[in-house]
VOPAGU-2260 file (C-alpha; in pm, 1 decimal, decimal comma):
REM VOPAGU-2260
SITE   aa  ch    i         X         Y         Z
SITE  UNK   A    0     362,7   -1828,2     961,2
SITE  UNK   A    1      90,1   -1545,4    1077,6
SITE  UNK   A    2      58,3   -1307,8     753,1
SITE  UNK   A    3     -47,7    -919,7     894,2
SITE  UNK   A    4    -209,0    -698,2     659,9
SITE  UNK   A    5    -110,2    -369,1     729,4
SITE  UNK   A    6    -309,7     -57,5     533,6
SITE  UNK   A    7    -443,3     274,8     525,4
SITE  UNK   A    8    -500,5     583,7     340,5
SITE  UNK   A    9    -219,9     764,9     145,9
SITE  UNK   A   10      57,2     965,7     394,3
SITE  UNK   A   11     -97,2     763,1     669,9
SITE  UNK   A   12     246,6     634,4     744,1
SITE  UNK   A   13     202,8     248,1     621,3
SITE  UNK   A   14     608,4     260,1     511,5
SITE  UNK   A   15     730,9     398,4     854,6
SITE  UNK   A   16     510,5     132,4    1080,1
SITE  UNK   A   17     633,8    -126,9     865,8
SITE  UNK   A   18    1029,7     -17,7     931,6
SITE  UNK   A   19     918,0     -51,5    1301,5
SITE  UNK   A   20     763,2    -429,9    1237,8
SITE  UNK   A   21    1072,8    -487,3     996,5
SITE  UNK   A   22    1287,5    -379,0    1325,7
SITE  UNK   A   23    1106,7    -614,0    1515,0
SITE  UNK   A   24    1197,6    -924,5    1265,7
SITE  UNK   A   25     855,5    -897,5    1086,6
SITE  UNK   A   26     983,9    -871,0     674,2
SITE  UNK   A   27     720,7    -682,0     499,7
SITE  UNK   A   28     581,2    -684,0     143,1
SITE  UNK   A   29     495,3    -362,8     -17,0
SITE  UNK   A   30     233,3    -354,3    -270,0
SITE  UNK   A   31     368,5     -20,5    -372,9
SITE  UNK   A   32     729,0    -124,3    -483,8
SITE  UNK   A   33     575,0    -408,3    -621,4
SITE  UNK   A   34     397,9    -143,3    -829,8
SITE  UNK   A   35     720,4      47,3    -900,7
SITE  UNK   A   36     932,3    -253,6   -1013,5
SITE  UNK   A   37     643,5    -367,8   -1246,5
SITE  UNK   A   38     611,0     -26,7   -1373,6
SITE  UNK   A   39     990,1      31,6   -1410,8
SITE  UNK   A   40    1161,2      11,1   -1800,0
SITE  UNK   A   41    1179,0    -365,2   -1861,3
SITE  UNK   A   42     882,2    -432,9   -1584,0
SITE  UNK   A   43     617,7    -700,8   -1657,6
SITE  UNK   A   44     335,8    -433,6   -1668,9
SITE  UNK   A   45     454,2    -202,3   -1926,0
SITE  UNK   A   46     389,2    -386,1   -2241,9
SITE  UNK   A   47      39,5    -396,6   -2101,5
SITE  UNK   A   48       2,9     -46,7   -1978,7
SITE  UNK   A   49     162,2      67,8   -2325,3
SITE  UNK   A   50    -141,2    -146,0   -2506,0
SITE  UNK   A   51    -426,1      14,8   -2245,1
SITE  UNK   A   52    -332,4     353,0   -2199,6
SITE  UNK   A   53    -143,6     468,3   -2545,6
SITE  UNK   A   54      86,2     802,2   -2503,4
SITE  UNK   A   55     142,2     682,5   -2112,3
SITE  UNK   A   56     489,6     469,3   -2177,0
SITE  UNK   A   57     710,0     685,1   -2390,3
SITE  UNK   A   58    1031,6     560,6   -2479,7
SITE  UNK   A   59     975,9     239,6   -2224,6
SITE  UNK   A   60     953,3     454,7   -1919,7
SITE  UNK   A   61     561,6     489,3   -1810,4
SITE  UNK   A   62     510,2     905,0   -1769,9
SITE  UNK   A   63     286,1     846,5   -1417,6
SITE  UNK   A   64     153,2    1200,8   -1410,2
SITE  UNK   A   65       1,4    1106,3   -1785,4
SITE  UNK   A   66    -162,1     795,1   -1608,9
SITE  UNK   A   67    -274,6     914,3   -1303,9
SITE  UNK   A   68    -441,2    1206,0   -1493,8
SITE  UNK   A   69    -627,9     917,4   -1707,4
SITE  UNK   A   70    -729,3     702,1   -1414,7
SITE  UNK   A   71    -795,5     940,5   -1133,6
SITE  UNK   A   72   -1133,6    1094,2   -1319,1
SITE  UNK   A   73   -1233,4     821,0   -1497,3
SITE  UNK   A   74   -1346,4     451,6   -1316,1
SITE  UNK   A   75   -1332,2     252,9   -1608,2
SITE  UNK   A   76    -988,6     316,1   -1677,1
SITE  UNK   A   77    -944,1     293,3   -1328,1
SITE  UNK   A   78   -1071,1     -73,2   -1359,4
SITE  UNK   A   79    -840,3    -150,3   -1658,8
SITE  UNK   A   80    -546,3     -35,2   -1448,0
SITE  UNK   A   81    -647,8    -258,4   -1168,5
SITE  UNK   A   82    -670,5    -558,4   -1357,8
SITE  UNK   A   83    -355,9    -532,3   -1476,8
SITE  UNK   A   84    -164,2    -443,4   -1185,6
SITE  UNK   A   85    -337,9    -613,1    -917,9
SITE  UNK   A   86    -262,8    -954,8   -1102,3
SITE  UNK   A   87      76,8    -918,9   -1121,1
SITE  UNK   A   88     131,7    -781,8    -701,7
SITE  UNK   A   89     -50,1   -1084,4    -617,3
SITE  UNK   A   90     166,0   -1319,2    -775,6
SITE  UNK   A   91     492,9   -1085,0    -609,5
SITE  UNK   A   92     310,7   -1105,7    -259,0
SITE  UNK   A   93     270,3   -1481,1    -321,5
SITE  UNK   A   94     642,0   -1496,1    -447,7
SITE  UNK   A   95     717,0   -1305,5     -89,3
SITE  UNK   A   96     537,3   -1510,0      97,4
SITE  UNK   A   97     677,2   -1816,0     -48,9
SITE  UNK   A   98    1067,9   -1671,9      20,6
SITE  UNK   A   99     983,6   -1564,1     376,1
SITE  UNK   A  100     839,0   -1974,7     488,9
SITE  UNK   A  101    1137,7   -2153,5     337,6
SITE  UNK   A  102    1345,0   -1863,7     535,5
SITE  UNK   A  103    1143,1   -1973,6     868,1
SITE  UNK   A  104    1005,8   -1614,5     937,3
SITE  UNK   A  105     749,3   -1632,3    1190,4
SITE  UNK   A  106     520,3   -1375,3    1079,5
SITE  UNK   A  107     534,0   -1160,9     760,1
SITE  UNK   A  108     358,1    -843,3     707,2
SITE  UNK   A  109     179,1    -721,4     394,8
SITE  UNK   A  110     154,2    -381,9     296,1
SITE  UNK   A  111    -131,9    -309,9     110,5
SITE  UNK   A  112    -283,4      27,2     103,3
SITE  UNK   A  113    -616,6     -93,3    -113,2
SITE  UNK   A  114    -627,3    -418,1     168,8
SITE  UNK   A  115   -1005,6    -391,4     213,5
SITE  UNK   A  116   -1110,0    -274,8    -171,8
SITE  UNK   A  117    -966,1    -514,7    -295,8
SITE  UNK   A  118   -1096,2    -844,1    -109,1
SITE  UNK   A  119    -705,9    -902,2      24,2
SITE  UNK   A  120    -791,5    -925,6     373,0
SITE  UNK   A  121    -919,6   -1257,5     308,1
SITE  UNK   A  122    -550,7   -1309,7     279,6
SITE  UNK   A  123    -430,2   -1209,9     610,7
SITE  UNK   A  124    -518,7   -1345,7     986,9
SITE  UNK   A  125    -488,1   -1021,2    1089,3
SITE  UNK   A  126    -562,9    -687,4     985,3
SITE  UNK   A  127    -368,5    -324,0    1097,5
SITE  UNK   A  128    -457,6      45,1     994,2
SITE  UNK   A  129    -304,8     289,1    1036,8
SITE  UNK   A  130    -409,3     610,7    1066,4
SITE  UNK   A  131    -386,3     994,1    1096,8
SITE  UNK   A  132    -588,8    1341,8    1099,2
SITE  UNK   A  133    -702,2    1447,8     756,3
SITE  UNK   A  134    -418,8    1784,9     767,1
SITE  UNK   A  135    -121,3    1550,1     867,6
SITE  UNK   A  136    -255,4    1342,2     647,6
SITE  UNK   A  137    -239,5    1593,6     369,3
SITE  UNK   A  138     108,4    1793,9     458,8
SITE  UNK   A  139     287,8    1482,2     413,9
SITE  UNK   A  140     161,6    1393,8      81,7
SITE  UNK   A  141     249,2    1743,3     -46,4
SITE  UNK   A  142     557,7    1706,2     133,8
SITE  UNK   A  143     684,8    1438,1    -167,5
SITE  UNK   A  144     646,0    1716,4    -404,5
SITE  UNK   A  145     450,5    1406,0    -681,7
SITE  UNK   A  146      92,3    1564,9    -623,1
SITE  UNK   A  147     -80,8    1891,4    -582,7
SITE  UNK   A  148    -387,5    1899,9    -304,6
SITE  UNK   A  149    -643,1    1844,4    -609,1
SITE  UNK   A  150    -467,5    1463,2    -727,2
SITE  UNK   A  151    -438,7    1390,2    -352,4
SITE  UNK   A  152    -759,9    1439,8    -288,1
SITE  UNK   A  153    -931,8    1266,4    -576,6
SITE  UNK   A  154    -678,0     957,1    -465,8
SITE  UNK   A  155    -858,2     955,7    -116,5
SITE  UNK   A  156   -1146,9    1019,3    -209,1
SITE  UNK   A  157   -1129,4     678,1    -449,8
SITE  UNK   A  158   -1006,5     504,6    -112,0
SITE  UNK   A  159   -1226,3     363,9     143,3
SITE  UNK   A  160   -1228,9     594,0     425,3
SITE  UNK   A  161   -1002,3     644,9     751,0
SITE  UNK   A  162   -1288,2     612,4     973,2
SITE  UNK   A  163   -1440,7     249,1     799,4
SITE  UNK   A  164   -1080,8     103,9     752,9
SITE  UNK   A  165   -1038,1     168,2    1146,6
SITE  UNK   A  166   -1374,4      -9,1    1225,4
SITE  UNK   A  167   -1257,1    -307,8    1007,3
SITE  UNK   A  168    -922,3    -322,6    1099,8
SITE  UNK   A  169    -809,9    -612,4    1394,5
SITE  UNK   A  170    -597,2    -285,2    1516,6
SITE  UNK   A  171    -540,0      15,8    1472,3
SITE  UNK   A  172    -204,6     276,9    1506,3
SITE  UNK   A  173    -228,2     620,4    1517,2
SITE  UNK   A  174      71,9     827,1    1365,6
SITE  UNK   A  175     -70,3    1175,5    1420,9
SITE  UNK   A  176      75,9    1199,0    1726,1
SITE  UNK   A  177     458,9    1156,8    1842,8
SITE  UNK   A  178     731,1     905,1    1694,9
SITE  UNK   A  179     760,1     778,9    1985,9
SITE  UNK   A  180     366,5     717,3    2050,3
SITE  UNK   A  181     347,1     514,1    1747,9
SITE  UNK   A  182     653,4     277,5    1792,5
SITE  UNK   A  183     494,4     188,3    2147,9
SITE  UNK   A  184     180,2      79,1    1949,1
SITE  UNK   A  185     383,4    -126,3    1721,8
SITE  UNK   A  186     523,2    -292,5    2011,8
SITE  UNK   A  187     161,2    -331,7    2184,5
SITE  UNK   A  188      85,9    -512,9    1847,0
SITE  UNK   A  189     362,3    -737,0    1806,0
SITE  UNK   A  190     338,6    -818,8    2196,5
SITE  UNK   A  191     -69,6    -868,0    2129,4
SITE  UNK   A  192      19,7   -1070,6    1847,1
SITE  UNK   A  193     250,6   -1324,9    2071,9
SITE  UNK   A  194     519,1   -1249,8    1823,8
């Protein structure tokens, strides 16, 4: 099975590129909803974010704004945070991964927006970024409506950035342009890929 490691920058458009794979029988794992489950009431992570970050989980739902405010300006609680999520998305990845062999899937696709920080390319065989201009980038972050331009750019500027994830990556897709533009470099990808 040929695991792809698909990342880049917030609002780069990782979710949408990974529809297209998902289209194209590639199932995807995404570190993010991994996040989001784990962080949910009842998740595996909140007894420990509770413990690490008091006055962050109130009433057993984790107040995000509260912990991004904490972590965002301050690396050591930063570091806390990562050790105790990354642990946990590794072990869903790996459950993923497991699911998607027994199901036969000839490729699976893992999308992972902190790929190269955090060592997981050593996981994949092959690595894709994707990428977009700094304003696109930023219009559809404040698009969501979760983050004003001051938290989005402290979160990229705690990311490795666009320009060294693109000269790392095994390929690159640019979403700046056209829908249409970047499903025909999905395609050039999975046909690349012998997929």
């Amino acid at each position: 099975m040929l695991v792809l490691g698909l990342t880049g920058g917030i609002g780069m458009g990782k979710s949408t590129v990974a529809k297209m794979f998902a289209s194209l029988g590639v199932p995807s794992f995404n570190a993010d909803e991994a996040v989001h489950k784990l962080q949910a009431p009842g998740g595996k992570a909140m007894p420990l974010l509770n413990a690490a970050f008091p006055g962050t989980v109130e009433n057993g739902v984790l107040n995000r704004a509260a912990l991004r405010k904490i972590v965002l300006r301050d690396d050591a609680a930063m570091r806390q945070l990562e050790q105790i999520m990354h642990p946990l998305v590794h072990r869903a990845e790996a459950q993923f991964r497991a699911q998607a062999l027994r199901a036969g899937a000839k490729a699976v696709l893992l999308d992972i927006p902190l790929l190269f920080e955090t060592g997981a390319q050593l996981r994949v065989a092959k690595t894709i970024v994707v990428s977009a201009p700094p304003d696109v980038q930023m219009a559809r972050v404040l698009a969501r409506g979760v983050m004003d331009r001051a938290h989005i750019e402290a979160m990229v500027a705690r990311q490795m950035p666009d320009q060294q994830k693109r000269a790392l990556a095994d390929f690159v897709i640019h979403t700046g342009l056209s829908k249409f533009n970047t499903v025909r470099a999905v395609h050039h990808v999975f046909k690349a890929l012998g997929l």
